[in-house]
C-alpha positions in Angstrom: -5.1 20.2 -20.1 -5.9 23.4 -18.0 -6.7 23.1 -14.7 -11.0 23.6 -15.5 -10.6 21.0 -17.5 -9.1 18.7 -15.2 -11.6 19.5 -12.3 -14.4 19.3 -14.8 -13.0 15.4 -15.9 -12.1 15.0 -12.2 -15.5 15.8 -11.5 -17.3 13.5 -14.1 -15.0 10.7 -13.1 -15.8 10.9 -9.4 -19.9 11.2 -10.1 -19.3 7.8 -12.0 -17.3 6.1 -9.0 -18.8 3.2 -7.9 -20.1 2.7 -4.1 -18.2 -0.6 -4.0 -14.6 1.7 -4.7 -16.1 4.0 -1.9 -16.1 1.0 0.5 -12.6 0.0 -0.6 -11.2 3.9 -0.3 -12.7 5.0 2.9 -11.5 1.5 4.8 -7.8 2.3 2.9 -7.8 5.5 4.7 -8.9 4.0 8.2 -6.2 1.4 7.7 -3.6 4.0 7.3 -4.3 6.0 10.0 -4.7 3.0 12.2 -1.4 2.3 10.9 0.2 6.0 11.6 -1.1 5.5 15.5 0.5 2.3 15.3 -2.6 0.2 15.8 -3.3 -3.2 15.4 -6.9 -2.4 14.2 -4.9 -1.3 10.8 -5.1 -5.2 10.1 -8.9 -5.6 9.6 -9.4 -2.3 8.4 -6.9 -3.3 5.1 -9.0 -6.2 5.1 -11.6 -5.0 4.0 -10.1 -2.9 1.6 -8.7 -5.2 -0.3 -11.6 -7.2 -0.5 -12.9 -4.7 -2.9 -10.1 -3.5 -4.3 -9.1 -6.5 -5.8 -11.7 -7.0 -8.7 -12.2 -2.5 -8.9 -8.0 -2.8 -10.2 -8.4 -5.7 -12.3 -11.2 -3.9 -13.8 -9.4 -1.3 -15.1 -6.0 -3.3 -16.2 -4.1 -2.9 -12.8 -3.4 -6.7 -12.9 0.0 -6.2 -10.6 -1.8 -3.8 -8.3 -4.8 -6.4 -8.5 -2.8 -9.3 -7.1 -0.9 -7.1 -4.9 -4.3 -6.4 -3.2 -4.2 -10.8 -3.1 -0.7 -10.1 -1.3 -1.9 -7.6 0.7 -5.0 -9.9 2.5 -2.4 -12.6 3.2 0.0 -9.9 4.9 -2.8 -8.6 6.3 -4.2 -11.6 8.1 -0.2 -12.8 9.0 0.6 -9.6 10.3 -2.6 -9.3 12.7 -1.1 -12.4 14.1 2.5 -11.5 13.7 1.5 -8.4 15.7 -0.3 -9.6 18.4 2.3 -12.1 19.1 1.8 -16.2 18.9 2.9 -17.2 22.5 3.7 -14.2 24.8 0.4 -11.9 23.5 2.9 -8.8 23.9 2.8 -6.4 21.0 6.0 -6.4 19.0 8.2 -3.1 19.7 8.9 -0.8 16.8 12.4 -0.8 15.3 14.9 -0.3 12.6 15.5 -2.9 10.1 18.7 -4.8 10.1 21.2 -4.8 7.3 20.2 -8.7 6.3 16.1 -7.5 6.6 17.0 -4.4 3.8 18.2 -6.7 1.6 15.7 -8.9 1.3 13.1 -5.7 1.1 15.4 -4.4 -1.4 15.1 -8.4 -3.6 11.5 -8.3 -3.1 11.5 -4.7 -4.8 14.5 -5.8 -7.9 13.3 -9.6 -8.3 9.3 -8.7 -8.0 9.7 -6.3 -10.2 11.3 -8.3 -13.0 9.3 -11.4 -12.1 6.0 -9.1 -12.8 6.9 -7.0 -16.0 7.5 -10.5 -17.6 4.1 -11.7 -16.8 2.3 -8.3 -17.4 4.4 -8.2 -21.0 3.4 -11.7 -21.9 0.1 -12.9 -20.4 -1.8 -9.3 -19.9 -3.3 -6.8 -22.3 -1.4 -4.3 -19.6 -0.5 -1.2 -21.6 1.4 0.0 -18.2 3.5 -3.2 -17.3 7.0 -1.3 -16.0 4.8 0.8 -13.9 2.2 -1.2 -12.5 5.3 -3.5 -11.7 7.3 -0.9 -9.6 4.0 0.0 -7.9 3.3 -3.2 -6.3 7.0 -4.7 -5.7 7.9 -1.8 -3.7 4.7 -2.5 -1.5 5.2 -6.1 -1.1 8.2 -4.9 0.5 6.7 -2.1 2.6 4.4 -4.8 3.8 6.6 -7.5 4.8 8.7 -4.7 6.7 5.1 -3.5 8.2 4.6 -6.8 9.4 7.5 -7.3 11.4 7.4 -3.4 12.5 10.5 -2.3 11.1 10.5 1.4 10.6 11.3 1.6 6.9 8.4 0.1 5.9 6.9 3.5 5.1 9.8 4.4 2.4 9.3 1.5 0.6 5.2 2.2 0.9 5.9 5.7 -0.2 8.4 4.7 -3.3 4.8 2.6 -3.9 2.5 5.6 -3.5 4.3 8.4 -5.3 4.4 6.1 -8.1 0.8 5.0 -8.4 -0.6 8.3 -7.6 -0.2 9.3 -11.8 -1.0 5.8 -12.8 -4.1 5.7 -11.0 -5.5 9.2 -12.5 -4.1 7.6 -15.9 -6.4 4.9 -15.5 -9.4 7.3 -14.8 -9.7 5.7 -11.0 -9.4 9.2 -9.5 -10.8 8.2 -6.1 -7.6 5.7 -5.8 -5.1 8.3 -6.8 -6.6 10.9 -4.2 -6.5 8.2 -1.9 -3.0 7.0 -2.8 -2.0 11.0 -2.2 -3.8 10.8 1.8 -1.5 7.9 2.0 1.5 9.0 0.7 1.4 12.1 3.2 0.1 9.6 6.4 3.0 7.6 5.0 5.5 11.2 6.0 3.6 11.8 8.8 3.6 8.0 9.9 7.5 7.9 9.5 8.4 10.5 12.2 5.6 9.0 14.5 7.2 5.7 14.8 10.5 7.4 14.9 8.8 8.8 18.1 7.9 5.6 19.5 11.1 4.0 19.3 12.3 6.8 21.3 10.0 6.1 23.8 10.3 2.3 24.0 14.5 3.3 25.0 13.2 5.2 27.2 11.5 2.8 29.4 
């Protein structure tokens, strides 16, 4: 395929989106730059997101990335409160993940992984199962790690995104895969930031 003949499909694909994966795309975006500031509002934002985004995947055979979206409103709602803090109202300080907290990121990756490509080979009409696996095990990961503000969340959000962004064009849900790309590069940019703020929080 040339490149007029992918902006031409690109085109037709985006004329047929529907309003309710317009919803779900634009609150992604505000999520993730909420996120990049490092700002609680992130947390309501995803909400919303997901919301949508939950029947728009399973729609199109994205079961795992479906019932990550289920993950994703339960991390959503424990990290708002995570966040904020249960007792002392003081927002949690950004920092590095321990050697005992990558391991279990790096078990939700391997064990999710396996644990979903069994059920997507067996129980689903998935015709992507090994990807759509990868996809969302890597973000459960990235979330957990988001939720207790540990800077690597954003590689194992960005092992996520540069996976999905050719599924999601594979499965003719362009909108999703441009806004997978956004997030992949907020995801960079949202790296060093934090990176920043830890610097800052030493510094006080």
């Amino acid at each position: 395929m040339n490149a007029d003949d992918f902006l031409s499909q690109l085109s037709q694909q985006l004329s047929a989106t529907s309003p309710w994966e317009w919803v779900a795309v634009i609150f992604g975006v505000i999520q993730v730059l909420f996120a990049w500031k490092n700002n609680v509002l992130l947390y309501p934002a995803g909400i919303i997101s997901t919301v949508f985004s939950i029947y728009l995947l399973a729609s199109v055979q994205l079961y795992a990335e479906s019932f990550l979206n289920v993950y994703y409103l339960v991390m959503s709602i424990y990290g708002w409160v995570y966040w904020l803090g249960k007792k002392s109202k003081q927002e949690l300080p950004v920092t590095k993940a321990n050697h005992q907290q990558l391991f279990i990121a790096s078990a939700i990756v391997l064990f999710g992984w396996a644990i979903l490509y069994f059920i997507l080979r067996q129980y689903t009409n998935s015709d992507v199962p090994a990807w759509d696996a990868i996809v969302s095990s890597a973000a459960w990961a990235g979330m957990w790690l988001l939720a207790k503000r540990k800077l690597e969340n954003w590689i194992f959000l960005n092992i996520s995104n540069i996976v999905a962004i050719p599924l999601q064009f594979h499965k003719n849900i362009p909108l999703y895969a441009m806004l997978t790309t956004v997030l992949f590069v907020v995801a960079i940019f949202g790296f060093y930031n934090w990176k920043k703020i830890m610097k800052m929080q030493t510094a006080r």
